[in-house]
N, C-alpha and C positions, 0 to 999 in steps of 0.2 A: 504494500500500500504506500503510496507516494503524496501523501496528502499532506502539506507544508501547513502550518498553522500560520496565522498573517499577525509576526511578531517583528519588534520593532525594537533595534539596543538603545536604553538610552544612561549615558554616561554622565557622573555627577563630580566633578572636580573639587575637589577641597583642598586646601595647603593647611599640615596641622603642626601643631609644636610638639617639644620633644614627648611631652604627657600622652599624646593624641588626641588634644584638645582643639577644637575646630578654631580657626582665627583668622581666615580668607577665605571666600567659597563664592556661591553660588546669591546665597541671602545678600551678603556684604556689597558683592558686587552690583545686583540689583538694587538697593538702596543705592549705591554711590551715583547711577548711570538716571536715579530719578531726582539726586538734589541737582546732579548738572541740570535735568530737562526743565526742574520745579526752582530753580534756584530757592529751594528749601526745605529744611528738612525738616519741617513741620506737614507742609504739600508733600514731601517726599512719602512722608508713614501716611500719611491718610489716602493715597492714591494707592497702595499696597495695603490700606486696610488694617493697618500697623499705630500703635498706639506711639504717640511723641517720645514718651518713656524709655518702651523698650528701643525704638530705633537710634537713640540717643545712648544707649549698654550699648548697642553692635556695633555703633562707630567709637564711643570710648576702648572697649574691647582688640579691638582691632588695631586699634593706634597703638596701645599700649603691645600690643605683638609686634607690630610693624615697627614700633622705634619713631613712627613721624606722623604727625599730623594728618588726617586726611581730608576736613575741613576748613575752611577760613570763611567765620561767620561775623556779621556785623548784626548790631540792636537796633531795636524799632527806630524810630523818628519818625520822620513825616512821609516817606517814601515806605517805611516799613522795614521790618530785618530783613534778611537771609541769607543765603549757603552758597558755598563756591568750592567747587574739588581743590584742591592746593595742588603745586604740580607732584608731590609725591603721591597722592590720590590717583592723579590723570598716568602717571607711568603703572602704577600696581594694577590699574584699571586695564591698562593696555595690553600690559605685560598675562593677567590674567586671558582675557578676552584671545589674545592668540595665541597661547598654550593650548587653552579649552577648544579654539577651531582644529587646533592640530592635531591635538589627539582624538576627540571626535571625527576626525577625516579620517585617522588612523585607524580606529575601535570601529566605525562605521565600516570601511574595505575589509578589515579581519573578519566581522560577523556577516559578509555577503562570502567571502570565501570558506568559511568554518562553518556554515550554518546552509548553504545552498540548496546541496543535495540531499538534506536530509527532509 
């Protein structure tokens, strides 16, 4: 019987510290790629349905693994605050986003070769 089930890889990238505790992924980079669009990271959580709170632990978190900043925020006034990747932000953003097309392109060609004929 040659009857393939209609299955689909899908890979999830995380960068973890020595503990294997999660400090770059998938969440982190998602939040970073919505304060660039929202220039803020108050718009950022509540467009991701993300409480201000916790979105404000993922990028604390993160910094603190990272070693740098990955925000540069300004306070209200008359224009209003908000959020700006810092260029450490915009490289680890980068630098994640084309590792993850890479090895997905990779994991992707493996499971059509590995996974074919069965």
């Amino acid at each position: 019987m040659n009857h393939s089930p209609d299955l689909r890889l899908a890979v999830t990238l995380r960068l973890l510290d020595d503990e294997g505790q999660r400090r770059f992924g998938p969440g982190v980079a998602a939040l970073l790629e919505e304060v660039r669009e929202k220039r803020s990271l108050r718009a950022a959580a509540a467009s991701m349905g993300m409480a201000y709170s916790k979105a404000w632990r993922i990028v604390r978190t993160a910094e603190e693994a990272l070693g740098h900043k990955l925000l540069s925020s300004t306070i209200g006034g008359r224009h209003g605050g908000g959020a700006a990747l810092t260029e450490e932000a915009e490289a680890w953003l980068a630098a994640y986003q084309a590792l993850r097309e890479e090895v997905d392109a990779f994991a992707q060609k493996r499971f059509q070769e590995r996974f074919r004929d069965l």
